[in-house]
MDTraj code that builds the backbone (N, CA, C; nanometers):
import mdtraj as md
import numpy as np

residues = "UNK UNK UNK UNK UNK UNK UNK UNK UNK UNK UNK UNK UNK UNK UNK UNK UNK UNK UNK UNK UNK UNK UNK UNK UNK UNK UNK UNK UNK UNK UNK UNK UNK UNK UNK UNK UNK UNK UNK UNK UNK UNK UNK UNK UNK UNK UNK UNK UNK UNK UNK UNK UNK UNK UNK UNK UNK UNK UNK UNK UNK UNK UNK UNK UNK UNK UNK UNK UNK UNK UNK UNK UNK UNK UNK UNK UNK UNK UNK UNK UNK UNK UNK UNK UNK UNK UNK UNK UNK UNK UNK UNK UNK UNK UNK UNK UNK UNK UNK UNK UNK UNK UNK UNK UNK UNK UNK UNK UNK UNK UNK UNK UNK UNK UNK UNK UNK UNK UNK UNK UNK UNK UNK UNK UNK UNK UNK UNK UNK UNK UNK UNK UNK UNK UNK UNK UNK UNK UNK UNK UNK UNK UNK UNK UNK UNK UNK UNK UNK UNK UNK UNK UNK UNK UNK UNK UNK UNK UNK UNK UNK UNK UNK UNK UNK".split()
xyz = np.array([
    [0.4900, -1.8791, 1.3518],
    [0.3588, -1.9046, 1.2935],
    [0.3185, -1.7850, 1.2087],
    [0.2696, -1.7989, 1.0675],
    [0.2360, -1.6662, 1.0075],
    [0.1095, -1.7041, 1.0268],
    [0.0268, -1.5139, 1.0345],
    [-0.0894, -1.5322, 1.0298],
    [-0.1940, -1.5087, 0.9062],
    [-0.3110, -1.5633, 0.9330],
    [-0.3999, -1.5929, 0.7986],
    [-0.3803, -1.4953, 0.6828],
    [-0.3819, -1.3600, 0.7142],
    [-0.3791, -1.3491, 0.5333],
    [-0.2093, -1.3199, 0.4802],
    [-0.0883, -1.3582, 0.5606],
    [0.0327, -1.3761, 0.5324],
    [0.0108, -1.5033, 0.4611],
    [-0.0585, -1.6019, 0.5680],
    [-0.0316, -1.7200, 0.4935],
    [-0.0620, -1.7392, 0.4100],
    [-0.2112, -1.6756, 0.3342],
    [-0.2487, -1.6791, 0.2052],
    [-0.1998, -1.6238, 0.0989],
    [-0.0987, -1.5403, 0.1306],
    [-0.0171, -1.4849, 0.0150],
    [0.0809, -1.5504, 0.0075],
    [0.1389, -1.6410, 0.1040],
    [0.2405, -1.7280, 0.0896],
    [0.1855, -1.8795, 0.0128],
    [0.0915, -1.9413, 0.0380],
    [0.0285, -2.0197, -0.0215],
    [0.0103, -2.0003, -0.1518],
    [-0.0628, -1.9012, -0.2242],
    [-0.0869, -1.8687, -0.3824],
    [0.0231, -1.8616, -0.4022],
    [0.1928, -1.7453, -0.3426],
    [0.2465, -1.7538, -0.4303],
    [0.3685, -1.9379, -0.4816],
    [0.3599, -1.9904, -0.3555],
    [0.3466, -2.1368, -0.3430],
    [0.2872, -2.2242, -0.4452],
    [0.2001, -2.1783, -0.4732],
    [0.0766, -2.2386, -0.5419],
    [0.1275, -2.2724, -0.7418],
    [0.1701, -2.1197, -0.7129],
    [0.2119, -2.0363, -0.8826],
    [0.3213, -2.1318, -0.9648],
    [0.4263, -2.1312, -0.7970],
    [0.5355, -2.1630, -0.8251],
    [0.5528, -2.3141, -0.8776],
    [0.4542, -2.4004, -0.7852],
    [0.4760, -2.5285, -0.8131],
    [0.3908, -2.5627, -0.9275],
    [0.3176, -2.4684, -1.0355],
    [0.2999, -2.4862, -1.1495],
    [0.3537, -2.4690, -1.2334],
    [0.4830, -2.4128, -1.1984],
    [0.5929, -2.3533, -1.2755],
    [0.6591, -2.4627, -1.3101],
    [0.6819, -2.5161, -1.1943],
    [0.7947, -2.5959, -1.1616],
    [0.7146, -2.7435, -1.2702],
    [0.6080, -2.7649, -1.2265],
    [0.5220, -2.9127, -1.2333],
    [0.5226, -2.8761, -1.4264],
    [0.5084, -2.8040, -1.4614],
    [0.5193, -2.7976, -1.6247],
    [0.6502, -2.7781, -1.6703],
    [0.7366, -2.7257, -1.5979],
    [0.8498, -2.7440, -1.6561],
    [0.9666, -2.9018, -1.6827],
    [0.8978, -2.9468, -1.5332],
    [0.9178, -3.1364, -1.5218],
    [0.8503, -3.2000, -1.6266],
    [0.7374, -3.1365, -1.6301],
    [0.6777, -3.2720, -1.7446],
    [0.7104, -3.2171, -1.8735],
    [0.8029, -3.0785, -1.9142],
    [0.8426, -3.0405, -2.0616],
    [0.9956, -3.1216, -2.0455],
    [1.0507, -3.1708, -1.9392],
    [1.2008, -3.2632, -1.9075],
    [1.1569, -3.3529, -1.9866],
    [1.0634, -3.4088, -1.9484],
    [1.0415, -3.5409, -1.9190],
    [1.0019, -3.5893, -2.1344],
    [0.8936, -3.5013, -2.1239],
    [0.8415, -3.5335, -2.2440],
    [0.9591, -3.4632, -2.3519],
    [1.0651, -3.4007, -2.3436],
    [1.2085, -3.3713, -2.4289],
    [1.2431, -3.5501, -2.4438],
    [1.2705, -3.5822, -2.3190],
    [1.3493, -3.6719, -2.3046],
    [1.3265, -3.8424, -2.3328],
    [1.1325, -3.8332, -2.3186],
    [1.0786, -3.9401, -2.3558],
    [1.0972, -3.9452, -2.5375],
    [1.0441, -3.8067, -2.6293],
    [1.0798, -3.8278, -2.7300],
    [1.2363, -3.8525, -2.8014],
    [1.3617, -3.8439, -2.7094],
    [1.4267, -3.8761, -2.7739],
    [1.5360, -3.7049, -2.8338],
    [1.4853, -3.6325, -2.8086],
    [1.5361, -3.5200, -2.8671],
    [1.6720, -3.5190, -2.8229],
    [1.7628, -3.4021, -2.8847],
    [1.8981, -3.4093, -2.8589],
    [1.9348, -3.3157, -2.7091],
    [2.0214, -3.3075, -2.6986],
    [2.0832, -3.3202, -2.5349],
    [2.0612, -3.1848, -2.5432],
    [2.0414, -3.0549, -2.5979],
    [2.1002, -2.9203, -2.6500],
    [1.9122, -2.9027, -2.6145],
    [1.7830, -2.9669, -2.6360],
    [1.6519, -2.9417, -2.6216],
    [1.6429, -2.9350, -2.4672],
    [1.6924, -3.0774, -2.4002],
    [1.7152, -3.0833, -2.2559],
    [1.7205, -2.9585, -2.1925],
    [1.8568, -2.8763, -2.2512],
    [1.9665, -2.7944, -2.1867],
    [1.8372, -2.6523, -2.1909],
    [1.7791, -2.6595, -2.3386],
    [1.6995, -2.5386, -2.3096],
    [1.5599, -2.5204, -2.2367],
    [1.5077, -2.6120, -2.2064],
    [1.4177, -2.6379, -2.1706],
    [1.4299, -2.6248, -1.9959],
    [1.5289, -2.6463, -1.9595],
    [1.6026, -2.6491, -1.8183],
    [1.6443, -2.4933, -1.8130],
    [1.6827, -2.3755, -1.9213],
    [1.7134, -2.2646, -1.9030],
    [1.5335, -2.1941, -1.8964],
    [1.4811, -2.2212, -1.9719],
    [1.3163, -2.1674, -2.0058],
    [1.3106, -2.2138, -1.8182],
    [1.3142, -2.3071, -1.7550],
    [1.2609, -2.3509, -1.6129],
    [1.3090, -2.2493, -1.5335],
    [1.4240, -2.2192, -1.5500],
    [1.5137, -2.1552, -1.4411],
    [1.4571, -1.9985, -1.4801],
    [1.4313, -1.9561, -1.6008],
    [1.3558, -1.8244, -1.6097],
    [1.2210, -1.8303, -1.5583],
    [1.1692, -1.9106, -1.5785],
    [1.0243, -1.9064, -1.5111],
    [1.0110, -1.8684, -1.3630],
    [1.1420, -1.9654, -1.3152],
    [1.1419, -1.9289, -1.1627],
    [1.1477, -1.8331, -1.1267],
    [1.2891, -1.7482, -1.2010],
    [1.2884, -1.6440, -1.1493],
    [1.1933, -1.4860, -1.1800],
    [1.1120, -1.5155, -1.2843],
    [0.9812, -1.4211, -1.2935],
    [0.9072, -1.4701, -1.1326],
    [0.8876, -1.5929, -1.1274],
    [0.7592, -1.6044, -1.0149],
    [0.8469, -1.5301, -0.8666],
    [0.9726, -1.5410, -0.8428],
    [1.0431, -1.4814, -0.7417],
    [0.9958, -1.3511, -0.7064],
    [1.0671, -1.3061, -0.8551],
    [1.0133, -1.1438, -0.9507],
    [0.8786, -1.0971, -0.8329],
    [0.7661, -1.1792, -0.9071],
    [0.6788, -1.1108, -0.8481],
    [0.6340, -1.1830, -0.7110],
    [0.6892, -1.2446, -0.6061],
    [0.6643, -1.2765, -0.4588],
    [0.7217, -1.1225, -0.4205],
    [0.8423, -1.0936, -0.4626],
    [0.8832, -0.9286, -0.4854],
    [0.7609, -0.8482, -0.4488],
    [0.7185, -0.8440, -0.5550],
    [0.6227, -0.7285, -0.5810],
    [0.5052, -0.7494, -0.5022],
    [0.4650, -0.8924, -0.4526],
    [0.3538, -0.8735, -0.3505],
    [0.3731, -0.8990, -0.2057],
    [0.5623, -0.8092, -0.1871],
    [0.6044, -0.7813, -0.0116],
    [0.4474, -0.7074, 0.0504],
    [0.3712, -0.6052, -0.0339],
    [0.3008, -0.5415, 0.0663],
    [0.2111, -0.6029, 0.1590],
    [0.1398, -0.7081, 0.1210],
    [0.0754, -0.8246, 0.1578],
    [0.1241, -0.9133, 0.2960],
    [0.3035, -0.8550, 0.2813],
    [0.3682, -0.9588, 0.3556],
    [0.4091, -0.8244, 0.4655],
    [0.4815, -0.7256, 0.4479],
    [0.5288, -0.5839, 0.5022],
    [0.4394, -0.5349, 0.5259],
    [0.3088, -0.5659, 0.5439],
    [0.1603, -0.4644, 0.5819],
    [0.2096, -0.3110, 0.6030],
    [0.2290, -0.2227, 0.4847],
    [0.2724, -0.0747, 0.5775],
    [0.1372, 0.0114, 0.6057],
    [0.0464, -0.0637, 0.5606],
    [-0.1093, -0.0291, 0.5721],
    [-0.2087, -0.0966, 0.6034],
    [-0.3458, -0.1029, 0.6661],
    [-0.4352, -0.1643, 0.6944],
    [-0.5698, -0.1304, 0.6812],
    [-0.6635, -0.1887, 0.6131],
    [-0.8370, -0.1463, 0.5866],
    [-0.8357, -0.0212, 0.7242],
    [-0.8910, 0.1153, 0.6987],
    [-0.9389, 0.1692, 0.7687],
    [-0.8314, 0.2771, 0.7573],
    [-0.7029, 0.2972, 0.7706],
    [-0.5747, 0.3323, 0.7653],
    [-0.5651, 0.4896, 0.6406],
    [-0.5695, 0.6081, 0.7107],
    [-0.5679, 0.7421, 0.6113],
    [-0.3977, 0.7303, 0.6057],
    [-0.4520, 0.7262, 0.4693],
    [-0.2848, 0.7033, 0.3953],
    [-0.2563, 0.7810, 0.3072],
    [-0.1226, 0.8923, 0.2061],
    [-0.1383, 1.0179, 0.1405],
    [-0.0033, 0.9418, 0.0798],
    [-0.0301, 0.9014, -0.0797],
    [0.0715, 0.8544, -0.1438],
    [0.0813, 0.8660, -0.2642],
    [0.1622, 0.9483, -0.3309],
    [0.1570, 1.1003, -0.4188],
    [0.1304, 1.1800, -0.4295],
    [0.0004, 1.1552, -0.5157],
    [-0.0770, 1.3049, -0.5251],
    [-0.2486, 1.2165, -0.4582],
    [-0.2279, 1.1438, -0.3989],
    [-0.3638, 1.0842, -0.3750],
    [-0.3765, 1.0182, -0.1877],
    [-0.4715, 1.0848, -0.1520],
    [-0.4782, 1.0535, -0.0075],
    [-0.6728, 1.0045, -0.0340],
    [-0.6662, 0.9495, 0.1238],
    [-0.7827, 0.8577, 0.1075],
    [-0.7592, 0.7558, 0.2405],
    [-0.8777, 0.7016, 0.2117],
    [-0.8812, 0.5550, 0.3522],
    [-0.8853, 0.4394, 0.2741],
    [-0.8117, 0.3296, 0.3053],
    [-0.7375, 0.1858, 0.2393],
    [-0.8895, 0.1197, 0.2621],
    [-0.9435, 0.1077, 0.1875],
    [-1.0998, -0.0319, 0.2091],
    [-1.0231, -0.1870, 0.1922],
    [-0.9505, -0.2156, 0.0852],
    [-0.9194, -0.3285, 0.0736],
    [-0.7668, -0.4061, 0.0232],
    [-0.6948, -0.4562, 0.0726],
    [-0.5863, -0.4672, 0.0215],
    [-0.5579, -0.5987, -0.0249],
    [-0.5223, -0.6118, -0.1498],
    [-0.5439, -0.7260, -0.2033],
    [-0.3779, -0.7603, -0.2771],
    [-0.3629, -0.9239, -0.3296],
    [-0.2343, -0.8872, -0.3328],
    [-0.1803, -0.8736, -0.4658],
    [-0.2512, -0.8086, -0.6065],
    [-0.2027, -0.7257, -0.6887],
    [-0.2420, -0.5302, -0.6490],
    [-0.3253, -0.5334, -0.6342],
    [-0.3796, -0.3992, -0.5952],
    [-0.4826, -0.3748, -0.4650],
    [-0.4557, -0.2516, -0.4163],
    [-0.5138, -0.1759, -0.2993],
    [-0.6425, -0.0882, -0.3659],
    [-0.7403, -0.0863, -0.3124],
    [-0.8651, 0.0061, -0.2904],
    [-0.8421, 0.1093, -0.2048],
    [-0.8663, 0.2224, -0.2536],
    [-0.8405, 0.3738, -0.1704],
    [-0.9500, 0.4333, -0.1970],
    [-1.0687, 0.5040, -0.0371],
    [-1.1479, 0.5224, -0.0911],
    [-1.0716, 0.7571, -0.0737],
    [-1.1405, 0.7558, -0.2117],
    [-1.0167, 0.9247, -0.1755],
    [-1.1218, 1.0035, -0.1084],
    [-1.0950, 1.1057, -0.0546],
    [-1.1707, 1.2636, 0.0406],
    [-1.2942, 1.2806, -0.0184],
    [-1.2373, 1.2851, -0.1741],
    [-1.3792, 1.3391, -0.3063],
    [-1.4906, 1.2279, -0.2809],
    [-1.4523, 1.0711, -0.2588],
    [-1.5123, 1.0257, -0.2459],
    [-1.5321, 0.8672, -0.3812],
    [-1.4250, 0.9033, -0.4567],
    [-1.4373, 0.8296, -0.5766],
    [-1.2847, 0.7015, -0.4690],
    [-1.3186, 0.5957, -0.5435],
    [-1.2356, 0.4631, -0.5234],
    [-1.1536, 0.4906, -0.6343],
    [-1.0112, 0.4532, -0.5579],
    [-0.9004, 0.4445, -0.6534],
    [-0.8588, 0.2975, -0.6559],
    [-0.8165, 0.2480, -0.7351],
    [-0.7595, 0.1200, -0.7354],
    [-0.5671, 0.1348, -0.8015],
    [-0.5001, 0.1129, -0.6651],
    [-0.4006, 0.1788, -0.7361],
    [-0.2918, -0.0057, -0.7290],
    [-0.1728, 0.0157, -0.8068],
    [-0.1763, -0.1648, -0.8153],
    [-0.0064, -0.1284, -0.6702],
    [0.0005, -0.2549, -0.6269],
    [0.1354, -0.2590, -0.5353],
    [0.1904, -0.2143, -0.5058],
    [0.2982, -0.2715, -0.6455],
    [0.4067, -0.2194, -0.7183],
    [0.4210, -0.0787, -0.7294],
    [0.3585, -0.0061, -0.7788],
    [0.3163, 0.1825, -0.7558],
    [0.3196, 0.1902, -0.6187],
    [0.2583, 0.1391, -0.5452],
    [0.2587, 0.2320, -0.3864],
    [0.3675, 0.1523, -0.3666],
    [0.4460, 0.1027, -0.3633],
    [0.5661, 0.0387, -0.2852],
    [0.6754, 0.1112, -0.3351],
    [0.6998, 0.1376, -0.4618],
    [0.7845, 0.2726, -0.4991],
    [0.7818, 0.4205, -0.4839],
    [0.6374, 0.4131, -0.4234],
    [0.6489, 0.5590, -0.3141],
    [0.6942, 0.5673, -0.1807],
    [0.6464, 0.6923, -0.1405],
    [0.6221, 0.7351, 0.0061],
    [0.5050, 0.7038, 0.0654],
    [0.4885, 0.6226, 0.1620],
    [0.3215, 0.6257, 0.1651],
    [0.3669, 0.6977, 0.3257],
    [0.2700, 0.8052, 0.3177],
    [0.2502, 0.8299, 0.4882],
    [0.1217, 0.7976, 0.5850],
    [0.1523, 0.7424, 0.6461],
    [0.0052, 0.6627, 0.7159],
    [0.0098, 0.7571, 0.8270],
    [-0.1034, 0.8084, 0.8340],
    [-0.1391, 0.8862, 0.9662],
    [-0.2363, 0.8677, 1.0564],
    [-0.2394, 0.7325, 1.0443],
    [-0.3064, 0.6373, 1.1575],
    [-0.2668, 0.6300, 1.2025],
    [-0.1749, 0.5972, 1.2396],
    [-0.0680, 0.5359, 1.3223],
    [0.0670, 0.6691, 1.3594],
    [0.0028, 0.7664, 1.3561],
    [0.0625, 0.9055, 1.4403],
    [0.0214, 0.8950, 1.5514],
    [0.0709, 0.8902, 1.6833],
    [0.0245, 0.9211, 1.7881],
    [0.0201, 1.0434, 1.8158],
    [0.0804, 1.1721, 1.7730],
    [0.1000, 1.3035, 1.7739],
    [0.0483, 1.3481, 1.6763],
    [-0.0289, 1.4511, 1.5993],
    [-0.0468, 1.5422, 1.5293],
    [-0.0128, 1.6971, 1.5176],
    [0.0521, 1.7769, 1.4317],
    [0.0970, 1.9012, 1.4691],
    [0.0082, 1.9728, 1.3107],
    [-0.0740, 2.0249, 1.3640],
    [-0.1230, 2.1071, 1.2460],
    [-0.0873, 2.2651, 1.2339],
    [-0.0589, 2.3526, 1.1479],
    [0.0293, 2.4967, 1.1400],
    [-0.1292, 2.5661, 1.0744],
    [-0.1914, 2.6613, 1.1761],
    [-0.2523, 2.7529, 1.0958],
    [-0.1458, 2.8750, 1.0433],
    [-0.2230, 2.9269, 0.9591],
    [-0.1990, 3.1058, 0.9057],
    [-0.3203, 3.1811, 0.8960],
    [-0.2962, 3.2396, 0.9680],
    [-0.4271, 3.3663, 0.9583],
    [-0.3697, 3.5325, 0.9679],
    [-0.4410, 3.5956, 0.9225],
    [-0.4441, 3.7202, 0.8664],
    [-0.4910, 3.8042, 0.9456],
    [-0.4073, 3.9438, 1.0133],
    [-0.4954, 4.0523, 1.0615],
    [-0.5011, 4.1790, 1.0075],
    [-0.6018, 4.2422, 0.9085],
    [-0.5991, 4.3747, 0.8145],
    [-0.5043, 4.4776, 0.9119],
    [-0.4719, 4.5225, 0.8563],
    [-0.4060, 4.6075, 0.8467],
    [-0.4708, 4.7330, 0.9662],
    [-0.5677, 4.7849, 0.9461],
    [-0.6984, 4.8588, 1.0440],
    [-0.7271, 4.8062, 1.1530],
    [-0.7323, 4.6885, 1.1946],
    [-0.7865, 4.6097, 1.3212],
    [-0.6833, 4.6424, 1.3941],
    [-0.8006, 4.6540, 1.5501],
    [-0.7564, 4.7303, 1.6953],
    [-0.6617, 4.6060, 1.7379],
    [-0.5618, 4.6524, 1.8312],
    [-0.4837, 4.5306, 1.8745],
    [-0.5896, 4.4227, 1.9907],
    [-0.7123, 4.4694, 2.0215],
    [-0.7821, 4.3867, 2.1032],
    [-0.8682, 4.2961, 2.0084],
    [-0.8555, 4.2664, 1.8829],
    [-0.9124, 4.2359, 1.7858],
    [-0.8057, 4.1299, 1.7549],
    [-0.6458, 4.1768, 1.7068],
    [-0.5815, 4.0630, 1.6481],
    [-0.5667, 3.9669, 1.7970],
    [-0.5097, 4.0468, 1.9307],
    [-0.4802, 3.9592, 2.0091],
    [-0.5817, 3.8033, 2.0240],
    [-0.7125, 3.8517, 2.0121],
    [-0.8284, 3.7767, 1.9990],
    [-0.8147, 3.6508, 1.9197],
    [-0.7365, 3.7280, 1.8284],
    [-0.7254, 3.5632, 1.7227],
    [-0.6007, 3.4886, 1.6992],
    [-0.5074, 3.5641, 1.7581],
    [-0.3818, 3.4684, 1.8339],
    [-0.3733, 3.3888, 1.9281],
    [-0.5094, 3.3700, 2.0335],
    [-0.4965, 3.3019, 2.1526],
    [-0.5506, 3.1675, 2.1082],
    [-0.4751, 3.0491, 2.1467],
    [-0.5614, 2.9161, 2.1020],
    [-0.6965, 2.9174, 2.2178],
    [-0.7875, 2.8071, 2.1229],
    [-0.9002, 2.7645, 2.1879],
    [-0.8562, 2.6701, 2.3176],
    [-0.9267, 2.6590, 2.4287],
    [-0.9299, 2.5564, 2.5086],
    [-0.9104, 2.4046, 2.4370],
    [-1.0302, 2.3773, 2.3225],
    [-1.0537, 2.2651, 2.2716],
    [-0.9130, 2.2131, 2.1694],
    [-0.8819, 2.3643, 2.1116],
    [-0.7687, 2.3227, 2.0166],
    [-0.6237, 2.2603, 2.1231],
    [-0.6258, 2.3338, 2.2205],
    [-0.4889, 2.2917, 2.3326],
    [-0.4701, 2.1375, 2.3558],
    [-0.6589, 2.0790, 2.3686],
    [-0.6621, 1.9256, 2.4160],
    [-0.6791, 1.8456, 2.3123],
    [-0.6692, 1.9158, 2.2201],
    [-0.6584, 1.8617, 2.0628],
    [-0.8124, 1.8065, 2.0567],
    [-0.9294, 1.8021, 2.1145],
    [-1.0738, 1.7093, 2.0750],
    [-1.1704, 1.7622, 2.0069],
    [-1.1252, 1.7238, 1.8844],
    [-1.2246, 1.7713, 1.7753],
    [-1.4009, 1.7840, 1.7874],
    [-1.4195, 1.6674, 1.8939],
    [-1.5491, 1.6850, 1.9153],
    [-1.6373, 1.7380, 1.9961],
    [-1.5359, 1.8538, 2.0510],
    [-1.5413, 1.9337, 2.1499],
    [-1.6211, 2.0745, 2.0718],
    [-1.5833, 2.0776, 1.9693],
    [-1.5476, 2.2202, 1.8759],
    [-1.6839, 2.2159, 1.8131],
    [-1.7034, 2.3901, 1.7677],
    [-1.7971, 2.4108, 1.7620],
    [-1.8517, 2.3370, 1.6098],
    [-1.9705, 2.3278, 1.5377],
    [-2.0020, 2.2801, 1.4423],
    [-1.8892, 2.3496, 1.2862],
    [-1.9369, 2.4836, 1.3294],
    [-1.8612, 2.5853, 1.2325],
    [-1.6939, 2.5462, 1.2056],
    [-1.6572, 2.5121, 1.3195],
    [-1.4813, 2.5192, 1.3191],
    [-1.4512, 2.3683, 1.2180],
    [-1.5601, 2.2430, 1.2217],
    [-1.5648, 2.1301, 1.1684],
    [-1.5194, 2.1219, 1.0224],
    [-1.5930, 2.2333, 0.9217],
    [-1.6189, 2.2803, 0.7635],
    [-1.4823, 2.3141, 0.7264],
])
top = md.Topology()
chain = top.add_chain()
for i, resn in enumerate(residues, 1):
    res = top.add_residue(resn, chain, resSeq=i)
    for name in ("N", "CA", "C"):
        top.add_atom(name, md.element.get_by_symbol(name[0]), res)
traj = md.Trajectory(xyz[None], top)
């Protein structure tokens, strides 16, 4: 059983196809009602068979729809552009980015990337670097080598306002 919005991408592209198909029958038909020579038939039957395979073409291009590698809500970083997925539609995705501006980026582009979804990390490993001058007492750097309690249990909402920024 596929579910609802599989099936709706299977349906439209369903939809496309059998208009493809339904105009290319009635360009048979009407070759053949006028009488034309056998060689109009033949091309008219090659024009069909290209049509098809554009609409294939792009059932192609709207796997993401079908391969969900993302979902509304979903922090996703794919190129040079990270952001949260608002809407996924099946020529183009809505990304809303950090800055805050909506990207509309189309499929085809994110499907020839990397997309890394970090929703769906159950682990996180973040790497600080920090700095101790050169002058500071060793009871000073040790101070800022020791992790926090909060950072150990990883709960951000533990932490102080300041550490948030």
């Amino acid at each position: 059983m596929i579910g609802g919005s599989k099936r709706r991408v299977v349906l439209r592209a369903m939809a496309s196809t059998n208009a493809f198909a339904l105009f290319a029958l009635s360009l048979l038909i009407g070759v053949k009602m006028l009488e034309l020579p056998p060689a109009w038939s033949a091309a008219v039957a090659q024009l069909w068979f290209v049509a098809v395979v554009i609409q294939v073409a792009s059932w192609v291009n709207t796997a993401i729809g079908l391969d969900k590698p993302f979902e509304p809500g979903d922090f996703i970083v794919v190129g040079g552009i990270a952001g949260s997925i608002e809407h996924v539609g099946l020529k183009t995705t809505r990304i809303r980015s950090l800055g805050g501006e909506q990207i509309v980026c189309s499929n085809t582009e994110l499907l020839k990337q990397t997309i890394q979804n970090y929703k769906r990390m159950e682990l996180r490993r973040i790497a600080f670097r920090f700095v101790v001058a050169y002058g500071a007492r060793a009871e000073q750097a040790q101070g800022t080598a020791e992790p926090s309690p909060q950072a150990a249990t990883g709960r951000m909402s533990e932490m102080p306002p300041a550490a948030h920024s």
